[in-house]
N, C-alpha and C positions, 0 to 999 in steps of 0.2 A: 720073046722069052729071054730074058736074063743069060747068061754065059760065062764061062769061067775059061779062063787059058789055062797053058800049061803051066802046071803053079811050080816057080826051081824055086828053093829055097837056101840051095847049095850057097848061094850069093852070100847069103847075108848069116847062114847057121853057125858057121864057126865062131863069131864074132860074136853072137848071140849069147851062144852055149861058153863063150868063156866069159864074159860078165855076166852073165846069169845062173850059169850050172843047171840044175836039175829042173828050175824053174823054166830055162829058155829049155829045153828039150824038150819038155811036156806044150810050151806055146807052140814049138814048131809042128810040133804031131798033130796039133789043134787046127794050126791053120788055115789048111786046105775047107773042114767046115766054117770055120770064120769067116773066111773069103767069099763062100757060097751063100752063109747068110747075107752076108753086102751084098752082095747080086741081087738077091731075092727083094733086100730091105730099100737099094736105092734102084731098083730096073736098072745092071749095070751090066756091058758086055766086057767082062774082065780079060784087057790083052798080056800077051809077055810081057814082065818086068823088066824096067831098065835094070841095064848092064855093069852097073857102078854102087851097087848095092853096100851098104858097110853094115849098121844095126838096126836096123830098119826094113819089113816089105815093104816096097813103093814101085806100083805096078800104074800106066794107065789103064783109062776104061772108059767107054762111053753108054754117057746116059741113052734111056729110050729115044729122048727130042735131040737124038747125035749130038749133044754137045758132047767137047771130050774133057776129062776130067784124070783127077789121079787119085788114086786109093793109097794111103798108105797107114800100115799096120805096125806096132810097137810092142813089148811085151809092158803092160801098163805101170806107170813107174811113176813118180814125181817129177821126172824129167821133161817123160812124153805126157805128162799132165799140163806143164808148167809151158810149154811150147805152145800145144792148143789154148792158155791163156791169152799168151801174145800174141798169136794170130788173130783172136776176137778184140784185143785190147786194137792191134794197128789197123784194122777193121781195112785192109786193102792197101794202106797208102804205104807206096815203095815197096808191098810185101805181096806175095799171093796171098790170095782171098781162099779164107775158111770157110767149104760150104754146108758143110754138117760135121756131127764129128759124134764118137760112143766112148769118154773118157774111161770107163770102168772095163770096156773090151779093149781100149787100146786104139783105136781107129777115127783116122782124121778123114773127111771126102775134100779134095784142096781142087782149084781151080789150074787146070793146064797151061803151063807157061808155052806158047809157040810164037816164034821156029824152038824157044828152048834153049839154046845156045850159050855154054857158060862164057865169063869174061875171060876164062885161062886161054880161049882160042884166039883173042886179040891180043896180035904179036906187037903191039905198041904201048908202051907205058904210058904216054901222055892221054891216047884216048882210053885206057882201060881207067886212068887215078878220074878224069873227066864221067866218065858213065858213073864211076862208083858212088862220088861224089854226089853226083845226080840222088844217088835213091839216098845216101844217105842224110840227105837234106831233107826227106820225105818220111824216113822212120826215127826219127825219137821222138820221142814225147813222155809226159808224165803218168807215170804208173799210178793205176786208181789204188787209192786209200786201202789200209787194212789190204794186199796185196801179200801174196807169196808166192812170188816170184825170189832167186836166187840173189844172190850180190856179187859184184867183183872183188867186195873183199872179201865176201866167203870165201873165194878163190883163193885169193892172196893168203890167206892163213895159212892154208896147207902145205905152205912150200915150210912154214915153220915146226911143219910135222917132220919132215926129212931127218933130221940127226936123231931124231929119236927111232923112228923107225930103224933109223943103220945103227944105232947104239953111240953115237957123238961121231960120224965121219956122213959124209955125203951119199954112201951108196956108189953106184951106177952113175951120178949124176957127176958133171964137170964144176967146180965148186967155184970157177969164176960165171960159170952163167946161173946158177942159185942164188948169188948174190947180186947179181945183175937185175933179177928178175926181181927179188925182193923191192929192192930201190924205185925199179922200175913202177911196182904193184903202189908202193907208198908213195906215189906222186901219182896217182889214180885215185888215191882216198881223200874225192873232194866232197864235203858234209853236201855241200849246194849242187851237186849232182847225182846224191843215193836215190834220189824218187826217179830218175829219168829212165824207161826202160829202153834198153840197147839191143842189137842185135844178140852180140855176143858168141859167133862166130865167122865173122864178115871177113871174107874171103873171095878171091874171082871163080871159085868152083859153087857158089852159094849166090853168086848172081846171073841172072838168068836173061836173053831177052825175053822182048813179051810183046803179043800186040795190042797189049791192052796198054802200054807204056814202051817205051824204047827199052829197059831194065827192071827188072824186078826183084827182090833177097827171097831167097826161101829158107826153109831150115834151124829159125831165129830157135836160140836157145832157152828165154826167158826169164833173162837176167837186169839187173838194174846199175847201173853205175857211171863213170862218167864215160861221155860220149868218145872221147880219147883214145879208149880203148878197141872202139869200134876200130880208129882211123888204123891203130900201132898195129892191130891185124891183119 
C-alpha cells in the first residue's frame, strides 16, 4: 500500500506565501491531500523531504518495484509549467529524466539522482568547471518550434524597469552593478542563439551526481538564449 511521510511544509511555506499570498496559502493547506493523491496515483511510499527546500515541495519516494524516485510539487504557474517543458524537451541528456508529471496540479514524478551530491561539495575549481562543463556539453539544444518557453532577454528587460519603479534613481540597487549587468545582458542578445534552450540557472547546487552519468542539472528554468549565459552563471 502506498505511504505518505511526515509532510513539513514549514521548508518551503514562507517562501511560498510571499510570492504567492493568499493563493500559496490555500496550496499549502491543499497539499497534504495532493500528496496522498500521488501515492495513490503513482504506488508511492512518500519519505521525508529534503532539507533545502526554497519554493518548491520535493520529497523522495519510492515506487512499488523500489525504484526510488522524487516527487516534487509547485503552486502551478507558467514557471513550473515551462520547467516540465524542458525536461520533456532534454528528454534525459545532461538533465534528470521526467517520469510523469500533472501540469494543471503542479506536480513533476522526476528520476532520483544518487549518491545526489551537489558540485558546491567539490572543494576544487578545476574539477568542479571540468564536471560542469561535462553536462553542459550534453544540455543545449534547439527549442521546438512555436515554443513558450521564457527568454534571456525577457530577463534583460527588466533591469530597464528599475528607474521607473524607484521614480528616476536606482532603488536598493548599486547603480555600478545595474549597469554592468545591462551591458552585460546586451552582449547575450545574439539573434543565432534565441532558439537554443539553456539551462538557465546553472549553478554547482543545481548539479548533482548520478549513477546513471558521473553529473547531472536538475531544476532547468525553461528559458532560451545564448548558451553564454549558462557559462557567466
Amino acid at each position: 500500500m502506498p505511504s505518505l511521510g511526515q509532510i513539513n511544509s514549514d521548508l518551503c511555506a514562507p517562501n511560498i506565501i510571499d510570492i504567492y499570498g493568499e493563493v500559496g496559502k490555500e496550496w499549502i493547506l491543499q497539499l497534504p491531500s495532493l500528496l496522498s493523491a500521488c501515492a495513490d496515483k503513482w504506488q508511492l511510499d512518500i519519505l521525508q523531504p529534503f532539507d533545502d527546500l526554497s519554493y518548491n515541495y520535493v520529497t523522495p519516494a519510492i515506487r512499488a518495484d523500489k525504484t526510488p524516485v522524487v516527487l516534487k510539487a509547485g503552486v502551478p504557474s507558467d514557471e513550473f509549467s515551462r520547467e516540465i517543458q524542458s525536461l520533456l524537451v532534454f528528454e534525459g541528456s545532461g538533465m534528470v529524466k521526467i517520469l510523469d508529471c500533472d501540469r494543471e496540479e503542479g506536480i513533476m514524478l522526476l528520476e532520483r539522482l544518487l549518491p545526489g551530491k551537489s558540485l558546491a561539495s567539490i572543494d576544487n575549481d578545476e574539477l568542479l568547471t571540468r564536471a560542469a562543463v561535462s553536462v553542459m556539453q550534453q544540455l543545449w539544444t534547439p527549442a521546438p518550434l512555436n515554443h513558450e518557453f521564457g527568454s534571456v532577454n525577457d530577463w534583460a528587460s527588466g533591469l530597464s524597469n528599475i528607474k521607473r519603479l524607484f521614480h528616476g534613481s536606482y532603488g536598493p540597487f548599486p547603480s555600478d552593478l545595474v549597469n554592468l549587468a545591462q551591458e552585460l545582458f546586451n552582449e547575450f542578445q545574439n539573434p543565432l542563439e534565441d532558439n537554443i534552450l539553456i539551462h538557465g540557472d546553472f549553478h554547482p547546487m543545481n548539479i548533482r551526481s548520478s549513477n546513471r552519468a558521473p553529473c547531472l542539472a536538475i531544476d532547468p528554468k525553461g528559458v532560451v538564449g545564448d548558451p553564454l549565459y549558462d557559462v557567466a552563471t
